[in-house]
Structure formats: structure tokens, C-alpha cells
N, CA and C atoms as an extended XYZ file, in Angstrom:
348
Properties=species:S:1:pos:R:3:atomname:S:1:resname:S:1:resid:I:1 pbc="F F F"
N       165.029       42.465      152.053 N   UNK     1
C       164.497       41.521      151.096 CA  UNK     1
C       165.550       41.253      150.037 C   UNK     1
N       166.551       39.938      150.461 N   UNK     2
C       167.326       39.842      149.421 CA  UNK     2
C       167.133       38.689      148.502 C   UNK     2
N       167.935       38.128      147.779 N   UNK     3
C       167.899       36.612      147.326 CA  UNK     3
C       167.712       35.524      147.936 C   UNK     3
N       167.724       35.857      149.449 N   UNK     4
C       167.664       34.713      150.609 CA  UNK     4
C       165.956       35.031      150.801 C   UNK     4
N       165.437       35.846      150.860 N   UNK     5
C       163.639       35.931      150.534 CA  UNK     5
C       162.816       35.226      149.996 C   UNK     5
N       163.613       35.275      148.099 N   UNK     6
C       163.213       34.558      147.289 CA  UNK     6
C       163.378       33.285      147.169 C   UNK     6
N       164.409       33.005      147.610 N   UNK     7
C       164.805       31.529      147.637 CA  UNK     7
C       163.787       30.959      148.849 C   UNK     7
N       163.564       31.404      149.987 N   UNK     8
C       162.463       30.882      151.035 CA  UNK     8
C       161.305       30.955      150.544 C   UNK     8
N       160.756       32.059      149.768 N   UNK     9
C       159.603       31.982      148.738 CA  UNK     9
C       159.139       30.768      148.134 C   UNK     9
N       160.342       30.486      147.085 N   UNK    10
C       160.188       29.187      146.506 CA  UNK    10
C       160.088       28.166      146.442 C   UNK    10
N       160.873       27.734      147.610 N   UNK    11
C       160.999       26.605      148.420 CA  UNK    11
C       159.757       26.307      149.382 C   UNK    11
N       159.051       27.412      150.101 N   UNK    12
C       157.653       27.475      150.073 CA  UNK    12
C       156.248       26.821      149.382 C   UNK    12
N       156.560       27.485      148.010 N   UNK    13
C       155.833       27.406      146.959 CA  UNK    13
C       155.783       26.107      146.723 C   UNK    13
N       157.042       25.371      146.454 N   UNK    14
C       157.429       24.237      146.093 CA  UNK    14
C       156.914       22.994      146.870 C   UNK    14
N       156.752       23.452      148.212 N   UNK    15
C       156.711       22.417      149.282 CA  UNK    15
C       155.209       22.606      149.440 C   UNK    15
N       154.366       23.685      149.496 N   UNK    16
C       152.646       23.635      149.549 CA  UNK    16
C       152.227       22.653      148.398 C   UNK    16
N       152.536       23.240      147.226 N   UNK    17
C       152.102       22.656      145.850 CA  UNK    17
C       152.425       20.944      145.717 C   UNK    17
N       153.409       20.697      146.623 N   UNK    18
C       153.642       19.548      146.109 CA  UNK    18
C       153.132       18.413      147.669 C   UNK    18
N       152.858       19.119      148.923 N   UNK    19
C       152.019       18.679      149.387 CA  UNK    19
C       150.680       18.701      149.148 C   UNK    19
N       149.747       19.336      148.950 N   UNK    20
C       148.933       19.614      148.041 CA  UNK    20
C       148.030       18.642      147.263 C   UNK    20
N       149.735       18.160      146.466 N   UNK    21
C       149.497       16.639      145.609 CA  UNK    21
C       149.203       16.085      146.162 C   UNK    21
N       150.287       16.032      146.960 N   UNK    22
C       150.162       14.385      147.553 CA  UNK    22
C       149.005       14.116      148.825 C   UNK    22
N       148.255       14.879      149.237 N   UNK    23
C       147.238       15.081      150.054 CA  UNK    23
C       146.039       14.753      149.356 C   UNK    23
N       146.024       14.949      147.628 N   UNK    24
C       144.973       14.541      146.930 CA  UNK    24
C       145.265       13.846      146.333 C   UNK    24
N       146.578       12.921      146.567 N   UNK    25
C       146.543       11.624      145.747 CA  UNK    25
C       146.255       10.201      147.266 C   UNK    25
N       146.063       11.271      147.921 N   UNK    26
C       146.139        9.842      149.341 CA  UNK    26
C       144.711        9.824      149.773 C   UNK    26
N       144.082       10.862      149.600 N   UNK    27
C       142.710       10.928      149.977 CA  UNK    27
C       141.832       10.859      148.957 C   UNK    27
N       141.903       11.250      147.777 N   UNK    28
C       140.851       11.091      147.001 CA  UNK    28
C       140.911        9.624      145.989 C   UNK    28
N       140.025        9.097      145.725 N   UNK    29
C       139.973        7.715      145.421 CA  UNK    29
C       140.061        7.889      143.833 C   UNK    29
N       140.799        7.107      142.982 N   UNK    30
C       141.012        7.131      141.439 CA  UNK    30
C       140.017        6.551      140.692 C   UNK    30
N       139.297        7.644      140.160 N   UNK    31
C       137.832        6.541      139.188 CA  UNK    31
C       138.070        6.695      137.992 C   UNK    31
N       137.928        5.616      137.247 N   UNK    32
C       137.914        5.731      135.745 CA  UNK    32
C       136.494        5.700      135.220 C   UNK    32
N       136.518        7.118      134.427 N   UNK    33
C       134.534        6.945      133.864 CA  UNK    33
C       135.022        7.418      132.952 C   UNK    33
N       133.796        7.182      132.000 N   UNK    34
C       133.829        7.528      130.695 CA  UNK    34
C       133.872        8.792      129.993 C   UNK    34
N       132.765        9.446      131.052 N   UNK    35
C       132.863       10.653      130.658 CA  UNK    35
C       133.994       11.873      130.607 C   UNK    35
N       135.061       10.950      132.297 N   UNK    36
C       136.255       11.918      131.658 CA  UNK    36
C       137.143       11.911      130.788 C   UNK    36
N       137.068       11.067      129.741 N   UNK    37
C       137.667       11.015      128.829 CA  UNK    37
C       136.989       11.727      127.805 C   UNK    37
N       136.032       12.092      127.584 N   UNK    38
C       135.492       13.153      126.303 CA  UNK    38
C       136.256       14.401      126.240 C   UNK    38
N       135.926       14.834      125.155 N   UNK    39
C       136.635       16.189      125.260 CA  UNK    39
C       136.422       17.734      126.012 C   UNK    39
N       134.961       17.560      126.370 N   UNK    40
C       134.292       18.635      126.770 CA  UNK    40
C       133.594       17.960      127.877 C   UNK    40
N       133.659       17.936      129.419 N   UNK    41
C       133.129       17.360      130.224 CA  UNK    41
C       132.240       18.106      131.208 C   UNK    41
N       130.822       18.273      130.182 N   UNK    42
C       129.913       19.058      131.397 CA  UNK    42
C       128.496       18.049      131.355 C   UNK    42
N       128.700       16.608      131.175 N   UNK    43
C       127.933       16.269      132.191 CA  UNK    43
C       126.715       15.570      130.888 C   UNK    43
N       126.692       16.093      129.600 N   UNK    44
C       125.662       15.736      128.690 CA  UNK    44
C       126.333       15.115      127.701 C   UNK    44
N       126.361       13.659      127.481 N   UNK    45
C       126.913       12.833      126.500 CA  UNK    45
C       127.179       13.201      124.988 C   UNK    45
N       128.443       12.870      124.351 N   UNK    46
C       128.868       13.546      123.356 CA  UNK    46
C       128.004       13.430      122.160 C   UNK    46
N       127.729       13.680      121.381 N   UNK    47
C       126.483       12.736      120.106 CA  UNK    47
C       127.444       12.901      118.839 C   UNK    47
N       127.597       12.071      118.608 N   UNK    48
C       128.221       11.835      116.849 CA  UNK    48
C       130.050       12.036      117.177 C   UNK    48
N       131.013       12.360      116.039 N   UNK    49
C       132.239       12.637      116.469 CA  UNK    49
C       132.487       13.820      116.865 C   UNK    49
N       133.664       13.938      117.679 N   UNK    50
C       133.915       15.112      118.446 CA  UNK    50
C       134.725       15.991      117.537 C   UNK    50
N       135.315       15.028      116.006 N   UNK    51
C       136.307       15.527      115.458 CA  UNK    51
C       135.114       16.855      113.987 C   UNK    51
N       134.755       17.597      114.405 N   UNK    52
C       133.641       18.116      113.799 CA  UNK    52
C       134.021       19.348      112.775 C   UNK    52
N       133.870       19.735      111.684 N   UNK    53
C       134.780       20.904      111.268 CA  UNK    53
C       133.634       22.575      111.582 C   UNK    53
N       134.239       23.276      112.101 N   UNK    54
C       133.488       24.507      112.625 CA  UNK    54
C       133.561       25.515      111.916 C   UNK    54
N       132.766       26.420      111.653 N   UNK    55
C       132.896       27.800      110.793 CA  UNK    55
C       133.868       28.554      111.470 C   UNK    55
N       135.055       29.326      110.309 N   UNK    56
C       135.800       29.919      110.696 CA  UNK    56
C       135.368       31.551      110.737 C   UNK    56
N       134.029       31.338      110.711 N   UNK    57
C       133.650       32.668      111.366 CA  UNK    57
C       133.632       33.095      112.664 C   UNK    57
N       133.648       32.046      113.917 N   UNK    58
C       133.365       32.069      115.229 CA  UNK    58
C       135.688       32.371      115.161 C   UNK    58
N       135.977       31.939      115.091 N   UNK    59
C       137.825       31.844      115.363 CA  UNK    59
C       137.838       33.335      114.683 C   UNK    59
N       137.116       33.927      113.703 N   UNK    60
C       137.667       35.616      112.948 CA  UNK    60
C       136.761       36.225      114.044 C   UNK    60
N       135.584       36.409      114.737 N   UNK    61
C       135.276       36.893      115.771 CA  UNK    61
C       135.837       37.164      116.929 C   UNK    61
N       136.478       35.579      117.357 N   UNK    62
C       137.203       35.816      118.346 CA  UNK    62
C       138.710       36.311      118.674 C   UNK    62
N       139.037       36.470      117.291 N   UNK    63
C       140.059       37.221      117.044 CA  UNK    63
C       140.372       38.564      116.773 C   UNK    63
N       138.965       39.329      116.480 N   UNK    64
C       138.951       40.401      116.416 CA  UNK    64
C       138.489       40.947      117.453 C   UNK    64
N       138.143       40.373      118.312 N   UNK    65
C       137.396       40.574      120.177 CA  UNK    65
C       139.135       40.359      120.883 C   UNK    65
N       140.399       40.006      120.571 N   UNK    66
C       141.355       40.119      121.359 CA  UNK    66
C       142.002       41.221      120.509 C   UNK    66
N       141.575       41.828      119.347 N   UNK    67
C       142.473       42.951      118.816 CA  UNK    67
C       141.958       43.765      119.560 C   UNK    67
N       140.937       44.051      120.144 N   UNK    68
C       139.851       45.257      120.594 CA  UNK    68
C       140.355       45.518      122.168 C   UNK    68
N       140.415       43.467      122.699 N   UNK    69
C       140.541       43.630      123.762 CA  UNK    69
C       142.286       43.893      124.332 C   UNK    69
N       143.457       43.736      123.646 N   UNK    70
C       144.757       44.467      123.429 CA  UNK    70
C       144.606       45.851      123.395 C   UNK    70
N       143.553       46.436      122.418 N   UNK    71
C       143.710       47.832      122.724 CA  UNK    71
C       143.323       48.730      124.401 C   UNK    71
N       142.752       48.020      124.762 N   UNK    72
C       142.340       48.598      126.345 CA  UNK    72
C       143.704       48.255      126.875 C   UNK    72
N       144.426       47.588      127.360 N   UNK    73
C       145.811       47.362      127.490 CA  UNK    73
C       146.911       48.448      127.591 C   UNK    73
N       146.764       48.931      125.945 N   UNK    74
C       147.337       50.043      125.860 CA  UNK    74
C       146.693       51.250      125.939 C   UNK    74
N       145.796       51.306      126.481 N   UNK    75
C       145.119       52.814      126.913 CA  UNK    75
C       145.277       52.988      128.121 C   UNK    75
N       145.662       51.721      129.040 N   UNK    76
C       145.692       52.242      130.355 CA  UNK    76
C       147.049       53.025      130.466 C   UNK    76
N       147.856       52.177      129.946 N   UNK    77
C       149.170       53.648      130.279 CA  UNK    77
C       149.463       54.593      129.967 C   UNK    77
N       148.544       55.059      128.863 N   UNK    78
C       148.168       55.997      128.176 CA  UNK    78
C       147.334       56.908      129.507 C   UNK    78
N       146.429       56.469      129.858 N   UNK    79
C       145.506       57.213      130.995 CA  UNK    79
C       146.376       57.725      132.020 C   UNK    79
N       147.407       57.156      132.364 N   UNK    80
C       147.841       57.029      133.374 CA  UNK    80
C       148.962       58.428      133.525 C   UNK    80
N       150.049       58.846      132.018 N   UNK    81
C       150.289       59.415      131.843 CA  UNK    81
C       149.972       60.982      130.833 C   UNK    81
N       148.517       60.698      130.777 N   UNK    82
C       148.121       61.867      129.674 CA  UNK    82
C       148.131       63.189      130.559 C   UNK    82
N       148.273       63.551      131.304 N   UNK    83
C       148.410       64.946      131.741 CA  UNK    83
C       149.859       65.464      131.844 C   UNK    83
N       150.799       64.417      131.906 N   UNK    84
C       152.452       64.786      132.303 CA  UNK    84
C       152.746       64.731      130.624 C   UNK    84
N       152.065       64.377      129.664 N   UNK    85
C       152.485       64.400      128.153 CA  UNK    85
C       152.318       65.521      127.364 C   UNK    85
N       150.639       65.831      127.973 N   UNK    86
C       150.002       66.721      127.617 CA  UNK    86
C       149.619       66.932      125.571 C   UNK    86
N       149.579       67.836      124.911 N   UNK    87
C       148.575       67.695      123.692 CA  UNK    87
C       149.528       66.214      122.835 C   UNK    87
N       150.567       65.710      122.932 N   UNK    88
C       151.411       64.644      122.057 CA  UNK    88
C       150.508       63.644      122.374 C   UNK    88
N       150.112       63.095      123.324 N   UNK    89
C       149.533       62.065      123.970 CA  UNK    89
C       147.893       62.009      123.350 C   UNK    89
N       147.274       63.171      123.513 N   UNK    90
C       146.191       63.177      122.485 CA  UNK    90
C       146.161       62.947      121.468 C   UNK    90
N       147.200       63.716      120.901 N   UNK    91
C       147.532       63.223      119.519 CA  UNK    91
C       147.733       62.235      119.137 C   UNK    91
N       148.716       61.289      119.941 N   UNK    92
C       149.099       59.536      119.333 CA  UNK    92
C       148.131       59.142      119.811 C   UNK    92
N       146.477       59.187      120.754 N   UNK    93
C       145.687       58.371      120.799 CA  UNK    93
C       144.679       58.294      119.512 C   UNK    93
N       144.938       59.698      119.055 N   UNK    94
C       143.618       59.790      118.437 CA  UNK    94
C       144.355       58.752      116.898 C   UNK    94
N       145.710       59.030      116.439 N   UNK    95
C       146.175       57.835      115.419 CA  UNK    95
C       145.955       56.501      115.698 C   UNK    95
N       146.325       56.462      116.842 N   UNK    96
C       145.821       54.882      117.551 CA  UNK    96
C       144.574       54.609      117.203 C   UNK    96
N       143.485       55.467      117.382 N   UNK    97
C       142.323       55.140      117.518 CA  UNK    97
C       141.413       55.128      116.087 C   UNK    97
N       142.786       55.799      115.114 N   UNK    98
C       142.205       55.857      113.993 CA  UNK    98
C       142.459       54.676      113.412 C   UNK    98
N       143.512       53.810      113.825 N   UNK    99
C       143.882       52.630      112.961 CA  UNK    99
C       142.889       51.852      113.459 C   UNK    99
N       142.728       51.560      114.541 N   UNK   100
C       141.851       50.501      114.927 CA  UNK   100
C       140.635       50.552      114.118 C   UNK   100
N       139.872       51.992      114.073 N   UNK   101
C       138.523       52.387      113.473 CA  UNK   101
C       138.703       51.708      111.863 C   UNK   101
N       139.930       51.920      111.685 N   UNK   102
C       139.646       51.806      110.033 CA  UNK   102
C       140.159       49.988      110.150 C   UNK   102
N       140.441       49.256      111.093 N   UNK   103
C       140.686       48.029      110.945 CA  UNK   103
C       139.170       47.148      111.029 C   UNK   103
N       138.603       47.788      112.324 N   UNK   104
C       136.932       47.717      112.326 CA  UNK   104
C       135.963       47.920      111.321 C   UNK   104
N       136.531       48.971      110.465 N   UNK   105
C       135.540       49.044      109.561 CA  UNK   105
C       135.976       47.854      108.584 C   UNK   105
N       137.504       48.106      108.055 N   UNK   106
C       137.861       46.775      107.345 CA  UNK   106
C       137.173       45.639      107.726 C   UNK   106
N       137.166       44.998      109.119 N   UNK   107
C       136.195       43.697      109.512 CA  UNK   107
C       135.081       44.242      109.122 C   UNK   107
N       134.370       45.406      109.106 N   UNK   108
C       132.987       45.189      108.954 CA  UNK   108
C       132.582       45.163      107.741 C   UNK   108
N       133.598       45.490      106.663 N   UNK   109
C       133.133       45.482      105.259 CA  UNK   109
C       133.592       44.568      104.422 C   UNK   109
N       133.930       43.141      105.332 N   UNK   110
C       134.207       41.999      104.711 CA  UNK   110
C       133.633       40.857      105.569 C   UNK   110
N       132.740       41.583      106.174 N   UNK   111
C       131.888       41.146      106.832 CA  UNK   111
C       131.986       39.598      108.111 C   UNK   111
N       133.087       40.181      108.639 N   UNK   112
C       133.384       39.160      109.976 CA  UNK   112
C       132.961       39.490      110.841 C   UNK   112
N       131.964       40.999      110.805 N   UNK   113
C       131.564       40.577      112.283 CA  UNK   113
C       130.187       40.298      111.762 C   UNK   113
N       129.699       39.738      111.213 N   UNK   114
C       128.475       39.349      111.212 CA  UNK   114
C       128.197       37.634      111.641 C   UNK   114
N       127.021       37.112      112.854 N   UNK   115
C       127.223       36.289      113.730 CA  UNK   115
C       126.001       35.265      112.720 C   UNK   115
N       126.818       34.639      111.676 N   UNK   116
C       126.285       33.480      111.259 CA  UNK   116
C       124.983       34.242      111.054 C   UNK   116
């Protein structure tokens, strides 16, 4: 498996994907509707403007749901090596786990996770 692999790989890749296209630009017929032009297209007509201003409580939720969800990330390699580390590895989880706790509590005592 050398550079001559990858290069047949790609050239592969290149040639499905771009038949692909052109298989669904010859067969499928071009419609212009209205609805695909909205911004959100599931089917139930838009009501009023789309340009709408939203509570930035739902964006601090979902931002604190990818700090949480980053930390699983780094626990797996953590899992993976905690017996060849042995007590160090406990140790830097449990700091790990203390920052997060006290970042959680920080969100919770300025109250972002509370859902509207």
C-alpha cells in the first residue's frame, strides 16, 4: 500500500462523486418552487419574517451541551489508558472533573441552564 493506492483511491472517489452528479443532473427534472427557497424546508409555510431575533438563552445552552459533550472526548483516552498510568491518571481525572463541576455550577448560578 503505497502512494500509487492512494492516488487510485482518489481518482476513484473523484470519478463516483462526479458521476453521481451527473446521473442526477440527467435524470432528475429541475423544479423551481417556492418553498425551496425558504430557509427551513419542512413542508409548513413560513409565517411573518424569517429574519426573527431569538433568545440567547437557547445558543448559551447549546453551548454548554458541546462543553459537556468535548468532555466525553477526552475521557475516552483517558479509559483507554488508565490502568498502564495507574494512580496519576486518577488523579488528573478527578482535576478534570473538578473544573468542569465548578464550570457547571458557574452555569448554574447564573442561571443558563434554566430552559426559558
Amino acid at each position: 500500500m503505497g502512494a500509487s493506492s492512494l492516488i487510485v483511491l482518489m481518482i476513484a472517489a473523484v470519478a463516483f462523486s462526479g458521476i453521481a452528479i451527473l446521473i442526477s443532473k440527467f435524470v432528475l427534472k429541475a423544479t423551481t418552487n417556492k418553498q425551496k427557497g425558504e430557509p427551513y424546508e419542512c413542508g409548513i409555510p413560513t409565517q411573518g419574517p424569517s429574519w426573527i431575533q431569538f433568545n440567547v438563552g437557547y445558543y448559551l445552552f447549546a453551548l454548554i451541551f458541546l462543553i459537556f459533550d468535548v468532555e466525553l472526548i477526552f475521557l475516552f483516552p483517558w479509559a483507554v489508558v488508565v490502568k498502564q498510568v495507574g494512580w496519576l491518571a486518577l488523579v488528573e481525572i478527578l482535576v478534570f472533573f473538578f473544573i468542569l463541576f465548578m464550570g457547571f455550577l458557574y452555569a448554574h448560578k447564573k442561571g443558563a441552564l434554566k430552559w426559558m
